[in-house]
C-alpha positions as CSV (number, residue, x, y, z in Angstrom):
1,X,-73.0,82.3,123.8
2,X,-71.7,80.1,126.4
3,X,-72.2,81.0,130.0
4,X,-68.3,81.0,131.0
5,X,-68.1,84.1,127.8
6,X,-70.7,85.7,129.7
7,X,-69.1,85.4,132.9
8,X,-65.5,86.4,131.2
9,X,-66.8,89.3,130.1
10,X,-68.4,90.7,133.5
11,X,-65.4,89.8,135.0
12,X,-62.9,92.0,132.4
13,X,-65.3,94.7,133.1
14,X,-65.9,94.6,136.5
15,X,-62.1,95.2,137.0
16,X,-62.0,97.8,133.9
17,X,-64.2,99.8,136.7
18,X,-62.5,99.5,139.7
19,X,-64.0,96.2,141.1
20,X,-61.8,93.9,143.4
21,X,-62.9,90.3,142.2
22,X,-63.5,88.3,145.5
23,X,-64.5,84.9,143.7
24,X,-65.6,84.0,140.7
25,X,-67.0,80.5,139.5
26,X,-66.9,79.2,135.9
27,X,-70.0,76.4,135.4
28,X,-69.5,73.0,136.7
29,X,-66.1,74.1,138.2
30,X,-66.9,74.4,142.1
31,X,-64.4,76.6,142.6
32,X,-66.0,79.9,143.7
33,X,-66.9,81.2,147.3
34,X,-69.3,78.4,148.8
35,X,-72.2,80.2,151.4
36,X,-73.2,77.3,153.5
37,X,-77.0,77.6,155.3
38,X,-76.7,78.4,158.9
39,X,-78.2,74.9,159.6
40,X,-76.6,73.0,157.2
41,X,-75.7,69.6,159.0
42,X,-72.1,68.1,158.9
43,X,-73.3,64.9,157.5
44,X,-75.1,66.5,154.8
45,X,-72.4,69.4,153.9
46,X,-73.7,70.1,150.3
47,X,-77.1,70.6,150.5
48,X,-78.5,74.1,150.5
49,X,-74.9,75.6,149.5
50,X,-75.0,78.4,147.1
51,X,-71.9,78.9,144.8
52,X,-72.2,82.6,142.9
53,X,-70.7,83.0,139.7
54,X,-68.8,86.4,140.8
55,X,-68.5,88.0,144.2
56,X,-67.0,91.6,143.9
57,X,-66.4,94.5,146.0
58,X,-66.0,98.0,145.7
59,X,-66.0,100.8,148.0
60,X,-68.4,99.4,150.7
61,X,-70.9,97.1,148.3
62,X,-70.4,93.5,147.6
63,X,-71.7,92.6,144.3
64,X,-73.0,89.0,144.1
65,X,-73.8,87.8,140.3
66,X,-75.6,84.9,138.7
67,X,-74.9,84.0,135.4
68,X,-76.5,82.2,132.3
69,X,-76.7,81.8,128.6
70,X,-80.4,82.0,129.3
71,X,-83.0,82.8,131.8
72,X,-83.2,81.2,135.1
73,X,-85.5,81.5,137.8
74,X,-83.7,79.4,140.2
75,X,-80.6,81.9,140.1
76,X,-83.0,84.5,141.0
77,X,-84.0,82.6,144.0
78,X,-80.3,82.1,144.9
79,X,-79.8,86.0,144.9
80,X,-83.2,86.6,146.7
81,X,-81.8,83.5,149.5
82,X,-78.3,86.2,149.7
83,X,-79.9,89.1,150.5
84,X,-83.4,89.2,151.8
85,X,-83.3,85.3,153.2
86,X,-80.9,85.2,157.0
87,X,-80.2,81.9,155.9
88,X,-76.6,82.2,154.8
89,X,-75.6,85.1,157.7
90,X,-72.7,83.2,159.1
91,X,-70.9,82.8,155.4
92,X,-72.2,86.0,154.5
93,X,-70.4,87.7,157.7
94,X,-66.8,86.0,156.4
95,X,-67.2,88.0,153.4
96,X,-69.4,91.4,153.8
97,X,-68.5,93.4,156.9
98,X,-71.3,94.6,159.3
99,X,-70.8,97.9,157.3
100,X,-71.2,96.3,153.9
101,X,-73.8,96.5,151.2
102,X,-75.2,93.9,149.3
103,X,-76.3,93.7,145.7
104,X,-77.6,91.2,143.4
105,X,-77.7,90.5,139.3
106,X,-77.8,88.6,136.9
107,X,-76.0,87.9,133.7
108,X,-77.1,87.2,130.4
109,X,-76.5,87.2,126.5
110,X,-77.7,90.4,125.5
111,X,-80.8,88.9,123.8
112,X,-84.3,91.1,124.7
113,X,-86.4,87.6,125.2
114,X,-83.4,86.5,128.0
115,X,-83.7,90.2,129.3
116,X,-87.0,91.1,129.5
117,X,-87.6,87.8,131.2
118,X,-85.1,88.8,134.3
119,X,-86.8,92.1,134.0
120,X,-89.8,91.1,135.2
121,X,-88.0,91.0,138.6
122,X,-86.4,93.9,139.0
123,X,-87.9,95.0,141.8
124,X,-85.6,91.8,143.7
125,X,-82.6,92.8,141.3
126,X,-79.9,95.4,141.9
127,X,-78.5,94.8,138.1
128,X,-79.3,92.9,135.2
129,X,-76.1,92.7,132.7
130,X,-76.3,92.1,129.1
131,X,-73.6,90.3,127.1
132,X,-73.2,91.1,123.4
133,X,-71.0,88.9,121.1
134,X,-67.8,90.7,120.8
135,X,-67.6,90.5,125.0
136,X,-69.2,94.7,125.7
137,X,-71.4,95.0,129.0
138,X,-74.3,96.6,129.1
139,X,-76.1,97.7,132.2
140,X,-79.6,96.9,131.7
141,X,-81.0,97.7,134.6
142,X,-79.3,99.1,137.9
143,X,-80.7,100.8,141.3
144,X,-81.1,103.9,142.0
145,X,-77.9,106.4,142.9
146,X,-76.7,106.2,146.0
147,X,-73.4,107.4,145.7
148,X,-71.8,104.1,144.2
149,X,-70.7,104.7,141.2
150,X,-71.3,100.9,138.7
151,X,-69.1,100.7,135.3
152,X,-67.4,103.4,133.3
């Protein structure tokens, strides 16, 4: 399973449940949402920037997603960077207002070795998404209720 089908397939069912797609980037395209570091230096306008693979919002949570056809630590580290890090406020501020929530997942194939890996840290994730062959999303892990209602 190829990463773009896993990312197709979050995205049909994203907007199957009431999710406005902000950005979404397909791999190798660049064309996605770019958050530039606060400090990032004109000369050097690449380094640092974090491209995720789906930005969504829905009520008042902005979703952001990584996604794979298998596990990847550095994706994790992207998400963690987006939420916990203060890195990226000033390209975070064009996109999540001062009232806004923040999540974070990953995407994978639906295979238990891929998801038990991302898994092991759920305590950073928000969701963890698994793909199955014929396109179906399954949430495989997701916070606790808060009143925002994820999927079906």
């Amino acid at each position: 399973m190829r990463e773009e089908f896993v990312t197709k397939s979050i995205l049909t069912w994203l907007e199957d449940a009431g999710w406005t797609i902000i950005s979404f980037d397909f791999p190798q395209s660049g064309t996605g949402k770019r958050l530039v570091p606060d400090s990032a230096a004109p000369s050097n306008k690449n380094l640092g920037v974090i491209i995720p693979d789906v930005i969504a919002w829905k009520k008042d949570c902005y979703l952001f997603l990584e996604n794979k056809d298998h596990y990847s630590h550095a994706d994790i580290n992207k998400l963690e960077a987006i939420k916990f890090g203060s890195a990226y406020s000033i390209s975070l501020k064009e996109i999540v207002p001062s009232n806004g929530r923040i999540l974070i997942g990953v995407g994978f194939p639906n295979i238990p070795s891929i998801i038990s890996q991302a898994l092991t840290h759920q305590v950073l994730l928000d969701y963890v998404l698994g793909v199955d062959e014929s396109g179906s999303v399954h949430v495989v892990r997701k916070p606790p209720p808060s009143g925002m209602v994820f999927g079906k």
